[in-house]
C-alpha positions as CSV (number, residue, x, y, z in Angstrom):
1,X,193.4,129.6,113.8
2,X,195.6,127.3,116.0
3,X,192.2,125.9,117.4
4,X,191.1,125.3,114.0
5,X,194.3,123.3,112.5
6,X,194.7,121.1,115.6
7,X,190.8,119.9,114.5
8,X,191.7,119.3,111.1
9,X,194.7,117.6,111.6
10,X,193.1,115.4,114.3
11,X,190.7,114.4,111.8
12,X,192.5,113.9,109.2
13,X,195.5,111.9,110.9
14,X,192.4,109.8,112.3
15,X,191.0,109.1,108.7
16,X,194.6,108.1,107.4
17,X,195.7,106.1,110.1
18,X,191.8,104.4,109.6
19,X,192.2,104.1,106.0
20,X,196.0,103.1,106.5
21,X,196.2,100.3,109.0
22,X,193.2,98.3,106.8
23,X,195.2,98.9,103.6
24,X,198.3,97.5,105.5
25,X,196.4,94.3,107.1
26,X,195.1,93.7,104.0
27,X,198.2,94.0,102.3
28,X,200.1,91.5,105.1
29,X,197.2,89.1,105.3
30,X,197.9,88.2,101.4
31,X,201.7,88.6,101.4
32,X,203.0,87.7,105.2
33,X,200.3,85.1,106.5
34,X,199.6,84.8,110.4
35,X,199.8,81.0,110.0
36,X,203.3,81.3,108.2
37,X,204.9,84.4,109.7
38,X,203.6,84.4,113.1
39,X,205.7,86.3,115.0
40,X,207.6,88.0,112.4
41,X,204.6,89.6,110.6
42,X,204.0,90.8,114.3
43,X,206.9,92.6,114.4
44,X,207.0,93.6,110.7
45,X,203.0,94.9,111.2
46,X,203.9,96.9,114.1
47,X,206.9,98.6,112.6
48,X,205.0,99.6,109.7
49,X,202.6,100.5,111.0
50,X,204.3,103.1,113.3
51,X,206.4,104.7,110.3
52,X,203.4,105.1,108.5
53,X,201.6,107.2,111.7
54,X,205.2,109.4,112.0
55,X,205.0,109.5,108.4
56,X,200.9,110.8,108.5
57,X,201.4,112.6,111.7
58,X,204.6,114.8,110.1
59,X,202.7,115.0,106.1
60,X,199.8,116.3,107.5
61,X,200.5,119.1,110.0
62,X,203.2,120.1,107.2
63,X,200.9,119.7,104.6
64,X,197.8,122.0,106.8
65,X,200.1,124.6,108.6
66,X,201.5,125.4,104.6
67,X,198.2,125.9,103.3
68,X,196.2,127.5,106.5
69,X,198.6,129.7,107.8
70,X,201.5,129.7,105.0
71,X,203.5,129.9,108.0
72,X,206.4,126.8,108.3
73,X,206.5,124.9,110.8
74,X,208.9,124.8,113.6
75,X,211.3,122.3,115.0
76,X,209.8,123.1,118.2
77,X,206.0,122.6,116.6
78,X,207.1,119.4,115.2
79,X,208.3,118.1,118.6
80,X,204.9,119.0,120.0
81,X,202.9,116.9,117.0
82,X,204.6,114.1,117.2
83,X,204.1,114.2,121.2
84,X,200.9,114.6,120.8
85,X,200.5,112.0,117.8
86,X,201.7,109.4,120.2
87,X,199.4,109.7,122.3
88,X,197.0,109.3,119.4
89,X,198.7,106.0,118.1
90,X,199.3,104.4,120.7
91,X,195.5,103.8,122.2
92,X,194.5,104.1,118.8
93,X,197.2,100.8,117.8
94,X,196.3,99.0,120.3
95,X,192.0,99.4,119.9
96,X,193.0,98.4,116.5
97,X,195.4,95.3,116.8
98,X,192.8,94.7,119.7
99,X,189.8,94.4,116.8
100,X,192.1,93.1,113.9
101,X,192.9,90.1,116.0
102,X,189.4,89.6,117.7
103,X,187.6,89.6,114.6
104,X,190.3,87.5,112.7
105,X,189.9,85.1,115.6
106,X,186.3,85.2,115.2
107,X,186.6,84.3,111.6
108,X,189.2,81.6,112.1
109,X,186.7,80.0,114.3
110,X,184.3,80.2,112.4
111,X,186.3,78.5,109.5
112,X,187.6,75.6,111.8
113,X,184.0,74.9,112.9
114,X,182.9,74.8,109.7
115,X,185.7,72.8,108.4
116,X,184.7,70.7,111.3
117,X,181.3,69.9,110.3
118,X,183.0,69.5,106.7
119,X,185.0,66.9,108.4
120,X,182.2,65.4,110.5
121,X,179.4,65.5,107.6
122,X,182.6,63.5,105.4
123,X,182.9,60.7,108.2
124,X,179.0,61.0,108.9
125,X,178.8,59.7,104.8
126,X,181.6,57.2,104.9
127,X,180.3,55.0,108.0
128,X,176.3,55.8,106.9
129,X,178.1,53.5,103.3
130,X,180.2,51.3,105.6
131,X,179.4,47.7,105.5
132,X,182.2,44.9,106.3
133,X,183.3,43.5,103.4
134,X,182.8,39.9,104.7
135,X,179.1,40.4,105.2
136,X,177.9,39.5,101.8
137,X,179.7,36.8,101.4
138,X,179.8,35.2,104.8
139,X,175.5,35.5,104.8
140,X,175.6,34.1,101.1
141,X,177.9,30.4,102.8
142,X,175.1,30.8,105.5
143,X,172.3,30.9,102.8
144,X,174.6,28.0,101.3
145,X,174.3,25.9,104.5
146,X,170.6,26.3,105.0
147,X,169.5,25.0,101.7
148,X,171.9,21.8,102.3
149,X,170.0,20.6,105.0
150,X,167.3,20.6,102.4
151,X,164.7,22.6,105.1
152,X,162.7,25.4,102.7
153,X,161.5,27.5,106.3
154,X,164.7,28.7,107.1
155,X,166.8,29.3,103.5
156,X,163.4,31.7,103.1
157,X,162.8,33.5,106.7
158,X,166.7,33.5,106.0
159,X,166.6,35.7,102.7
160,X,163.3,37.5,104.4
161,X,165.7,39.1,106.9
162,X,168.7,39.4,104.8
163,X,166.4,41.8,102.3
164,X,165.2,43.5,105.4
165,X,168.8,44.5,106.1
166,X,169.7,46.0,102.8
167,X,166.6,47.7,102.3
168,X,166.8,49.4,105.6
169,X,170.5,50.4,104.6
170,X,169.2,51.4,101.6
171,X,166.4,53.6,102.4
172,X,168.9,55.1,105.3
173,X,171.6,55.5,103.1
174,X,171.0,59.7,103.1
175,X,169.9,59.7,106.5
176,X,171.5,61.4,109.6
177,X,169.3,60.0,112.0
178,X,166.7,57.0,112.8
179,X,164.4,56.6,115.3
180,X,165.3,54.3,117.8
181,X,162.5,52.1,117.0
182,X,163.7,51.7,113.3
183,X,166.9,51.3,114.3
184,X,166.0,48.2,116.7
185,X,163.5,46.4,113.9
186,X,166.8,46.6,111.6
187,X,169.0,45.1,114.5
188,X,166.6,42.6,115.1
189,X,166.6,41.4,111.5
190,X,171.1,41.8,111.5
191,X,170.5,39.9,114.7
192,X,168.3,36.8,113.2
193,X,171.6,36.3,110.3
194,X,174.1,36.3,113.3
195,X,172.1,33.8,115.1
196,X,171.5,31.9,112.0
197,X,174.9,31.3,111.8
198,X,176.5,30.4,115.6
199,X,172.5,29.4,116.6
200,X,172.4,29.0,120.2
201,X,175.7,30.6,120.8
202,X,175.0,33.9,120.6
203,X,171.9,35.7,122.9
204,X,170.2,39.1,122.8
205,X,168.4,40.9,125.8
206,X,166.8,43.8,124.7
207,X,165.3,45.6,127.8
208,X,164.3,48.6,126.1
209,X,161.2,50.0,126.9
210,X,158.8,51.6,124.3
211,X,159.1,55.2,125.8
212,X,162.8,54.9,123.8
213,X,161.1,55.0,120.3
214,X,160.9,58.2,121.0
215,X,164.9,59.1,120.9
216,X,166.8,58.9,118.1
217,X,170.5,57.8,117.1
218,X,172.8,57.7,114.0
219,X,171.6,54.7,111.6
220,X,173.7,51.4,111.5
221,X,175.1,52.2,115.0
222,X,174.1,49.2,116.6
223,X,174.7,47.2,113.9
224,X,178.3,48.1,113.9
225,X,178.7,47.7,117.6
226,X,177.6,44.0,116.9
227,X,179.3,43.5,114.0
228,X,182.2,44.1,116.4
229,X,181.5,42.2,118.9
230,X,181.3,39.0,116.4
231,X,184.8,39.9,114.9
232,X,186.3,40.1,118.1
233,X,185.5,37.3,120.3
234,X,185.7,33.5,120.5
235,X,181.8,32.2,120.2
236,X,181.3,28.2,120.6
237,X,179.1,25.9,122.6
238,X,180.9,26.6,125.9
239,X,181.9,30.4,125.2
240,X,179.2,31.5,124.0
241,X,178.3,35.5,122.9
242,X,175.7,37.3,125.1
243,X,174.3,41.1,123.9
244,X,172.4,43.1,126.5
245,X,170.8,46.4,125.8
246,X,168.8,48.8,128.4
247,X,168.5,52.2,128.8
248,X,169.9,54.3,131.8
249,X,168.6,57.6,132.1
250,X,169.4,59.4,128.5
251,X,172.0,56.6,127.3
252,X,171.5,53.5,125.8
253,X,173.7,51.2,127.2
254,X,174.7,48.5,124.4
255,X,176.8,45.5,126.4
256,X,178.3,42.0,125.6
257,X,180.5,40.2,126.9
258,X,184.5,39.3,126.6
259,X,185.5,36.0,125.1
260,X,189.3,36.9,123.6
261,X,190.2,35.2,120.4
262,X,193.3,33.0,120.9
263,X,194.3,35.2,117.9
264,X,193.5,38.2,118.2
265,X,192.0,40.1,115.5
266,X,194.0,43.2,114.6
267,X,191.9,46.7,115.5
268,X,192.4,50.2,114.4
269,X,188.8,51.1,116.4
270,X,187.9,53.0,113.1
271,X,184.6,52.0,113.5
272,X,184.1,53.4,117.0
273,X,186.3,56.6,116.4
274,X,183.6,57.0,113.6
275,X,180.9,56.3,115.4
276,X,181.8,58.7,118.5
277,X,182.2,61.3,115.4
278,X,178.6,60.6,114.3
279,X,177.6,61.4,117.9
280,X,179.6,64.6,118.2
281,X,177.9,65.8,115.0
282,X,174.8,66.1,116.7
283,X,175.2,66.3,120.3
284,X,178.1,67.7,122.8
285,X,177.5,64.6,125.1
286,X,180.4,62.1,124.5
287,X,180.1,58.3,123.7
288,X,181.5,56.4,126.2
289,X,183.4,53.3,125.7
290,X,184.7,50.6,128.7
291,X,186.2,47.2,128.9
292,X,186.8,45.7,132.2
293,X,188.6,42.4,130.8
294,X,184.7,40.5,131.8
295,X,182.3,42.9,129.8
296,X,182.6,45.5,126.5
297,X,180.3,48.7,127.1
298,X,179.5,51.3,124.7
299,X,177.3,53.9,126.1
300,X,175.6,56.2,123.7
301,X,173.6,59.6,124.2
302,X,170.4,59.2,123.2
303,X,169.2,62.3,121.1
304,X,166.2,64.1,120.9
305,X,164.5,66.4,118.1
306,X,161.6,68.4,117.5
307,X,161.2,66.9,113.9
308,X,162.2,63.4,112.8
């Protein structure tokens, strides 16, 4: 008989302590919040949690030795249970708080990464719509210029370059990611509007190689990393503006060179905090940025996918 109530209660102290600690997590999750509490719902958990096993441990062998053997129980047996019901709840508090917190970490991870992305996609969205304000208007005075000097090629190969540019950023508007190739043809057409404007001031080298068609970047990237470069430095006829782009092993190096503004022009580097978010939405690699005081280098991780 003894051997038969010492299963039973072991079972059923199991099942409440089961049922008990997720009624009680549950319970402190919604009223005492790890975030919040911290170490006070810690403390407050664990002492509740320890009545409540005295509390099943006592109930039940009271409640089983009454109605198997109608036989009281002892001081003595009591000592004994709760003895042996600590050796019960204390592995059996720790697996659990062991599992509680590994899987609530789990979760929270979960959330944050996802809430990352979130983040990420937001950003992603805002610099994929991201055009400086200036642009418009500045190309329109250049459009202005052209046709004063009364010379119909150039107003015309002009707007031919200017449409190219909004209808790449309009048919890119929704997209993630270009091919490299696209994203070139569109830089080449932003290039022919900043030339347009400081002419022979400003210089491109592209020494890409047609095996880099084949990677892919974040669209308007490399327009915004020239865009920069002609909002932040001097260009005339003796300091003039010089682009160089080449590709070292899975980067594409995107480089110009330094000609401070007397006045400099006040940056928050928005633009590349954004676009080194962009990056880190689709690769772990890391864009690099340096400035030496003679040369501004950006260095971006190429990316490759099995489906444009």
């Amino acid at each position: 008989m003894e051997e038969y109530l010492f299963l039973m209660w072991f079972v059923a102290v199991i099942s409440l302590l089961v049922v008990g600690f997720r009624y009680l997590s549950k319970g402190f999750d919604r009223w005492m919040p790890w975030k919040r509490w911290g170490g006070l719902r810690f403390v407050v958990q664990l002492l509740s949690v320890l009545a409540y096993s005295l509390l099943a441990i006592n109930s039940t062998y009271y409640g089983l030795k009454e109605w198997l053997t109608k036989d009281p129980a002892t001081p003595d047996q009591f000592i004994s249970m709760n003895l042996l019901g600590a050796l019960i709840i204390v592995p059996f508090t720790a697996f659990y708080f062991g599992f509680y917190f590994l899987r609530s970490w789990q979760s929270s991870e979960v959330r944050n990464q996802t809430l990352e992305k979130e983040n990420l996609k937001t950003q992603l969205d805002s610099l994929k719509n991201h055009l400086d304000p200036h642009f418009l208007f500045n190309n329109l005075n250049i459009l202005s210029a052209l046709i004063e000097k009364d010379n119909k090629e150039a107003p015309r190969k002009f707007l031919e370059k200017f449409a190219e540019v909004y209808r790449f950023l309009l048919q890119n508007k929704n997209s993630e990611l270009v091919d490299l190739g696209q994203e070139l043809k569109f830089l080449d057409s932003y290039y022919y509007l900043i030339q347009s404007r400081y002419e022979d001031m400003v210089a491109f080298d592209n020494q890409l190689d047609a095996q880099s068609s084949y990677y892919f970047i974040p669209p308007f990237t490399l327009q915004m990393l020239f865009e920069n470069a002609v909002k932040h430095n001097t260009i005339t006829a003796k300091r003039n503006l010089r682009f160089e782009l080449v590709r070292e092993d899975s980067n594409l190096v995107v480089r110009n060179n330094i000609n401070p503004k007397l006045t400099p022009v006040e940056s928050h580097k928005s633009g590349l905090d954004n676009i080194k978010q962009r990056f880190k939405y689709f690769t772990d690699q890391e864009v690099q940025v340096s400035d030496d005081g003679n040369f501004f280098t950006v260095r971006l991780p190429l990316i490759e996918v099995e489906e444009a």
